[in-house]
C-alpha positions as CSV (number, residue, x, y, z in Angstrom):
1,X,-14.6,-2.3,-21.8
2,X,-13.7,-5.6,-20.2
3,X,-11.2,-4.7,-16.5
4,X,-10.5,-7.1,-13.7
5,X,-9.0,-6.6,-10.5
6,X,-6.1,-7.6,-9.0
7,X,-4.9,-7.9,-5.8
8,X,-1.5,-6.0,-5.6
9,X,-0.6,-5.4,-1.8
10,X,-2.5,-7.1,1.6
11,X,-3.7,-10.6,2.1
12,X,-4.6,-13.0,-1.4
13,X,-2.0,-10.5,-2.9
14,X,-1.6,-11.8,-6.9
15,X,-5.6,-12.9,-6.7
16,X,-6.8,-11.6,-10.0
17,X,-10.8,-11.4,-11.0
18,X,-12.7,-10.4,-13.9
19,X,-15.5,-7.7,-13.7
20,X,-18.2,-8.8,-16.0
21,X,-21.1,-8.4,-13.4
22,X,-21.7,-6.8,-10.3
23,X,-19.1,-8.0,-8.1
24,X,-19.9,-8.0,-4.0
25,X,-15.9,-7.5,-2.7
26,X,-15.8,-8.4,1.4
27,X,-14.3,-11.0,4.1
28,X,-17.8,-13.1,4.1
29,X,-18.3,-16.4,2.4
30,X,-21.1,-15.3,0.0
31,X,-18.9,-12.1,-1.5
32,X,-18.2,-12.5,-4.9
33,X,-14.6,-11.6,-4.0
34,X,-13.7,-12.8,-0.7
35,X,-10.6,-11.3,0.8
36,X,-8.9,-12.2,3.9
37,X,-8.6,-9.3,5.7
38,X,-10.1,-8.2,8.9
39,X,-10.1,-4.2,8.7
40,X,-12.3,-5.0,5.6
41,X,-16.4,-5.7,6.3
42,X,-18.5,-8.7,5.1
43,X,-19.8,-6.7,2.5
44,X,-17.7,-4.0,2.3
45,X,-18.1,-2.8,-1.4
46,X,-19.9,-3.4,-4.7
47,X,-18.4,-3.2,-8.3
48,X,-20.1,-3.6,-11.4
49,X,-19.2,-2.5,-14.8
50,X,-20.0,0.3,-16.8
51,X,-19.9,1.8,-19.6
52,X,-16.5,3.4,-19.4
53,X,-15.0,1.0,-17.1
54,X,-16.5,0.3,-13.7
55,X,-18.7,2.0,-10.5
56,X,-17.5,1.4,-7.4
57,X,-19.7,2.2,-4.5
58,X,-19.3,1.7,-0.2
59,X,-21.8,-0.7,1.2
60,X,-21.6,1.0,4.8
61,X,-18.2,-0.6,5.5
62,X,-16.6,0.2,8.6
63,X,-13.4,1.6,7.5
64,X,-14.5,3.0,4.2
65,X,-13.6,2.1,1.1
66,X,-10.6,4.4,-1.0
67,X,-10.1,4.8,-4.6
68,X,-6.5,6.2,-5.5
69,X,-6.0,7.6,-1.8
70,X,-9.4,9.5,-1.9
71,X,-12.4,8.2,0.5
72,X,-15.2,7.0,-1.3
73,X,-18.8,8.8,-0.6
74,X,-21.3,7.6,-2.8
75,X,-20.7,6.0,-6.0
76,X,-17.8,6.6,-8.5
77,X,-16.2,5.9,-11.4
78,X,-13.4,3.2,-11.6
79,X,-11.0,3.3,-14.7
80,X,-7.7,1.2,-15.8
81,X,-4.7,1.9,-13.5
82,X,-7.1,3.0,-10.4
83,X,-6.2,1.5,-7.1
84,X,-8.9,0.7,-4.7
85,X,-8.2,0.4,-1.0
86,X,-10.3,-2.0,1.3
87,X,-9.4,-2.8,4.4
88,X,-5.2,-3.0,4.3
89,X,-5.7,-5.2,0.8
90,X,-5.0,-3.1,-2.2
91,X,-6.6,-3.7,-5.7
92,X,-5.4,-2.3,-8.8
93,X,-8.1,-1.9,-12.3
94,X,-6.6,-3.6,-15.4
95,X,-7.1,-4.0,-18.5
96,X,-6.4,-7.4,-20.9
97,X,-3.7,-5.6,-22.5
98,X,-1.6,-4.4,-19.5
99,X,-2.7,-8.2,-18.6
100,X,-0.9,-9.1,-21.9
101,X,2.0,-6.7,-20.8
102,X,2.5,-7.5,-17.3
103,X,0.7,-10.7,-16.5
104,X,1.6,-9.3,-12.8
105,X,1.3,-5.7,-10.5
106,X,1.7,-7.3,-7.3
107,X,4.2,-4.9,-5.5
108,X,6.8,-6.0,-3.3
109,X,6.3,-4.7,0.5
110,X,9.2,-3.4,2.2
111,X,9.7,-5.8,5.5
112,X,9.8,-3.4,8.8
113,X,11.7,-5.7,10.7
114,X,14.4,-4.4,12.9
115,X,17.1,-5.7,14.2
116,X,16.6,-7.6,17.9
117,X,17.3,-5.3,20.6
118,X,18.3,-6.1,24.1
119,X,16.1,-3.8,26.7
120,X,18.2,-1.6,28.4
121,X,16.6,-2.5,32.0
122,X,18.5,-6.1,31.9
123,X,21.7,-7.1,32.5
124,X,23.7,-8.9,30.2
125,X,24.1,-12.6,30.2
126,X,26.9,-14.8,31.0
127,X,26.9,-18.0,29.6
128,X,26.3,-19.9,32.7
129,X,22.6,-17.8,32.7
130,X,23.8,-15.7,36.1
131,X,23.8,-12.1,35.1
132,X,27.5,-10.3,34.7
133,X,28.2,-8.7,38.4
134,X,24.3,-9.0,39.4
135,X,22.3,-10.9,41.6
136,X,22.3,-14.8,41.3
137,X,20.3,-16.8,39.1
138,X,16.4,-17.0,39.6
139,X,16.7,-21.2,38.7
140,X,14.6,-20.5,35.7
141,X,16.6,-20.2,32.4
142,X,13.8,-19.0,30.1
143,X,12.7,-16.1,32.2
144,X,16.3,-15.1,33.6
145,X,17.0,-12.9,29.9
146,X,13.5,-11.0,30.6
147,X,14.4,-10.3,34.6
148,X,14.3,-6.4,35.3
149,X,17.4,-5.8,37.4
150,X,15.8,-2.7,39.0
151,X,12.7,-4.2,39.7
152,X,15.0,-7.1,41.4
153,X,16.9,-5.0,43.4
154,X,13.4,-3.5,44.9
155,X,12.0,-6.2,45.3
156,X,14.9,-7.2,47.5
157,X,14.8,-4.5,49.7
158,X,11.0,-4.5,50.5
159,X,11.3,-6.9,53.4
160,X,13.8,-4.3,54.8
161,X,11.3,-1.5,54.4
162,X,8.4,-3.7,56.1
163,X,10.5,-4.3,58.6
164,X,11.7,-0.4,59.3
165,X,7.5,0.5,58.8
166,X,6.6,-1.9,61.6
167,X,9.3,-0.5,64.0
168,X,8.4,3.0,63.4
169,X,4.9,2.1,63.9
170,X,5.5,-0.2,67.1
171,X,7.6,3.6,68.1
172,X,5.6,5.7,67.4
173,X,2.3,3.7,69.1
174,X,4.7,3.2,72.2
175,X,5.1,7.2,71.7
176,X,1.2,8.2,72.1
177,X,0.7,5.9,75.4
């Protein structure tokens, strides 16, 4: 049974390959299937067909390798429609016909991005750069939106509180003697 492998979610996704012989998958150079992916080892698996399809086996990766969201211990069997997990890349067995079908299985990932944010410990910007009703400017324009208005406020009162340490301490040694 001829099956090839394609690359359906993770780096290289839409890479498609052809499992005739024993196929070395990994992120070094002299893998048969090189992937970009750094959670996946050098030599991170080893595919070679079979009788019924493919045998998959782990070549001590790291992160171990998965086979339809099961780890992998040993060798096993690889059929049409099983997805392999190495690394974050995900590779899907098919056949020429579903080939034929669907010349394509690369899934679209959903994109986690959120909205930008303001953090609640700043104050909010006029347009001159000065915050609304807070301390002046610091003079530098891309670090004023970052500025901690707490921290600034402490950090304006810390020459005060040297100041009332050293008297207390100037009283209190004046005390003892």
């Amino acid at each position: 049974m001829s099956l090839m492998l394609e690359i359906v979610e993770g780096p290289g996704a839409g890479k498609q390959f052809d499992i005739t012989t024993a196929v070395v998958i990994g992120r070094d150079n002299s893998a048969d299937l090189v992937i970009d992916d750094s959670q996946a080892s050098r030599r991170h698996a080893r595919i070679e067909p079979s009788g019924h399809g493919a045998v998959v086996e782990d070549m001590g990766s790291t992160n171990g390798t998965f086979i339809n969201d099961n780890e992998l211990h040993g060798r096993a069997e690889l059929g049409p429609n099983d997805e392999l997990l190495i690394g974050v890349t995900v590779m899907q067995v098919r056949t020429p016909q579903e080939v034929q079908r669907q010349p394509s299985a690369v899934r679209a990932v959903p994109a986690f991005a959120t909205p930008e944010s303001r953090p609640t410990f700043t104050d909010a910007v006029t347009g001159n750069g000065a915050p609304a009703g807070g301390p002046p400017d610091s003079g530098v324009p891309e670090l004023e939106r970052l500025r901690d208005s707490r921290v600034k406020t402490k950090a304006s009162l810390a020459p005060l509180a040297i100041f009332v340490l050293a008297a207390l301490a100037v009283v209190i040694y004046l005390g003892v003697t």
